[in-house]
C-alpha positions in Angstrom: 5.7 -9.0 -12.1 7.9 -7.1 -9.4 7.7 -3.8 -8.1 10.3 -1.1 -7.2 10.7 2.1 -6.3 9.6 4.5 -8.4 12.2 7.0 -9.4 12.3 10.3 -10.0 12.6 10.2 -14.0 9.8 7.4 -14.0 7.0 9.9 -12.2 5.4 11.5 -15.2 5.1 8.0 -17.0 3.2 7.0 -13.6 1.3 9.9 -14.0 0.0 8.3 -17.4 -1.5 5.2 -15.4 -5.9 5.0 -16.0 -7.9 3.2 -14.6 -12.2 2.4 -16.7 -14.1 5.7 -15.8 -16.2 3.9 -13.1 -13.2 3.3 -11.0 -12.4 7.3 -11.4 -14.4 7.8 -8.4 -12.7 5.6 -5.7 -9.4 5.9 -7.2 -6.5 8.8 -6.6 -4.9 9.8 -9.5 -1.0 8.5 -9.3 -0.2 12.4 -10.0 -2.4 13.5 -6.9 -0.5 10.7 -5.0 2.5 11.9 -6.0 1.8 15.9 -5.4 0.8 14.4 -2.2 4.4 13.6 -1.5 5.7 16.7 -2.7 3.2 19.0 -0.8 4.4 16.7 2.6 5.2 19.5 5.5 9.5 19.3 6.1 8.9 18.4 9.9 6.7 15.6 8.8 6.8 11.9 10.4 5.4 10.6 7.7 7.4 8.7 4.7 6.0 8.1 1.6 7.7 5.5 -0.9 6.4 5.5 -4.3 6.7 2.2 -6.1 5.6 1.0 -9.5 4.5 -1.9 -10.6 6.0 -3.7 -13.4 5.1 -6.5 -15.8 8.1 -7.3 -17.6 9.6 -4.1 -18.4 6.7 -2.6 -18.6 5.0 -0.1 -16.0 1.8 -1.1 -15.4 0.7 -0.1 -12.0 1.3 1.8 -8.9 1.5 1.6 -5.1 2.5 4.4 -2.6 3.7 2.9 0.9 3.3 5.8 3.8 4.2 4.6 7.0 5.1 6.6 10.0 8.8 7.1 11.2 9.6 4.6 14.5 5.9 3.3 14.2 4.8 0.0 14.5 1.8 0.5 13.5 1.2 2.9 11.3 1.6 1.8 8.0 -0.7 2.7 5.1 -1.1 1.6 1.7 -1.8 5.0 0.9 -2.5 5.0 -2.6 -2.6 2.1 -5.5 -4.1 1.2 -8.9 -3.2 -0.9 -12.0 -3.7 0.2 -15.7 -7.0 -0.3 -17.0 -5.5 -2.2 -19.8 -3.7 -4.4 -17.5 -6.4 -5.1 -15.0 -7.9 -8.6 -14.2 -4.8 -10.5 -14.4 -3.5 -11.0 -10.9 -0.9 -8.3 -11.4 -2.7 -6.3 -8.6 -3.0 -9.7 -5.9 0.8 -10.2 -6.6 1.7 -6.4 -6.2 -0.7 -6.3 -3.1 1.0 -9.5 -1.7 4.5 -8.7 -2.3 4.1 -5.7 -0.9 2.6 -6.7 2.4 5.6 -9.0 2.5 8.3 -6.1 2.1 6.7 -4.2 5.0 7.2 -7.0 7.6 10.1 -7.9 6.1 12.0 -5.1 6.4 9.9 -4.1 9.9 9.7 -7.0 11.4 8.2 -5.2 14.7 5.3 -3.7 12.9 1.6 -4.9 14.1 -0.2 -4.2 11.0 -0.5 -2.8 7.3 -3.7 -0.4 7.2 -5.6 0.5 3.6 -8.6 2.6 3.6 -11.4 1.8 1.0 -14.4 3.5 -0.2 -17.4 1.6 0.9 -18.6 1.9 -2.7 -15.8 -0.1 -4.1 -16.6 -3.5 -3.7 -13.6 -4.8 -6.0 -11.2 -3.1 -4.5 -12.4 -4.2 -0.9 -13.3 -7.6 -2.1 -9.4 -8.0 -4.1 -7.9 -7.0 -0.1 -9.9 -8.8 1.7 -9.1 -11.8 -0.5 -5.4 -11.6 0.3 -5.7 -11.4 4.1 -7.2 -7.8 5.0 -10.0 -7.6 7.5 -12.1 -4.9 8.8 -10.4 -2.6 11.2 -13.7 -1.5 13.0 -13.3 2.1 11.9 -13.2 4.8 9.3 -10.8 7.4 8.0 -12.1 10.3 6.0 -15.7 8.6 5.3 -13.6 5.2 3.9 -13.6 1.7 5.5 -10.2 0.9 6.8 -9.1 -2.5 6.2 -6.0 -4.4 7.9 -3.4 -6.8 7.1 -1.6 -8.1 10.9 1.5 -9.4 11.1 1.4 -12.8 12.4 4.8 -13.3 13.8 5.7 -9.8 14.8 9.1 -9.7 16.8 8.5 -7.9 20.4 12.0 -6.8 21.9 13.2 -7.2 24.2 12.8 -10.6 24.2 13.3 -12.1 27.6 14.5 -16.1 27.3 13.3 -17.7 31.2 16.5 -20.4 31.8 15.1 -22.4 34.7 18.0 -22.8 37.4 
């Protein structure tokens, strides 16, 4: 399992990703994540980096990263779901883990990763809060936000005290 950015040519089979009916509800659609990103204002902060999800060669899933130009802490997993036919086999944990990775990774700096969840959707909270994601205290658009902190993040400057 690895994911990647999603290219261009790859969007409309990542508009073909399901999930079971009684996810529908707490679920984007990978196509409204996407015409999120393409409706995006030109003058916008905000980056959005779609990646998919892939079990051998094999697109199985999705994840769209946001995160705010020169923030350090605003970053979003602002949209993410696995097939319904690939579901319940820890493609999603590894996605979700690898991902949080990447992000302090490549931004060292940054505080936190941020997901908000629909109260409703126990799984989904339950499967974040199992990899490290705790309650942030507050809510965004009527969903529970959850967040993943960096536990080493780098502060500059760093000042080094050399007794005399």
């Amino acid at each position: 399992m690895i994911i990647r950015k999603l290219p261009l040519d790859m969007w409309e089979k990542a508009s073909e990703i399901s999930v079971f009916r009684e996810q529908k509800p707490f679920v984007d659609s990978v196509a409204d994540s996407l015409m999120r990103i393409a409706g995006e204002p030109e003058d916008s902060k905000l980056v959005y980096n779609p990646y998919g999800i892939y079990s051998e060669k094999e697109l199985v899933g999705f994840i769209l990263y946001t995160f705010e130009d020169e923030s350090k802490d605003n970053h979003w997993i602002s949209g993410f779901v696995i097939d319904k036919d690939y579901q319940h086999q820890g493609l999603g944990r590894r996605a979700l883990e690898q991902l949080v990775d990447f992000v302090f990774v490549k931004n060292p700096e940054s505080i936190e990763v941020k997901v908000a969840v629909s109260p409703e959707d126990t799984v989904a909270k339950n499967l974040f809060v199992s990899i490290g994601f705790k309650d942030a205290g507050w809510k965004k658009e009527n969903r529970e936000v959850l967040c993943f902190k960096n536990k080493n993040p780098l502060r500059s400057p760093i000042f080094i005290y050399k007794p005399k």
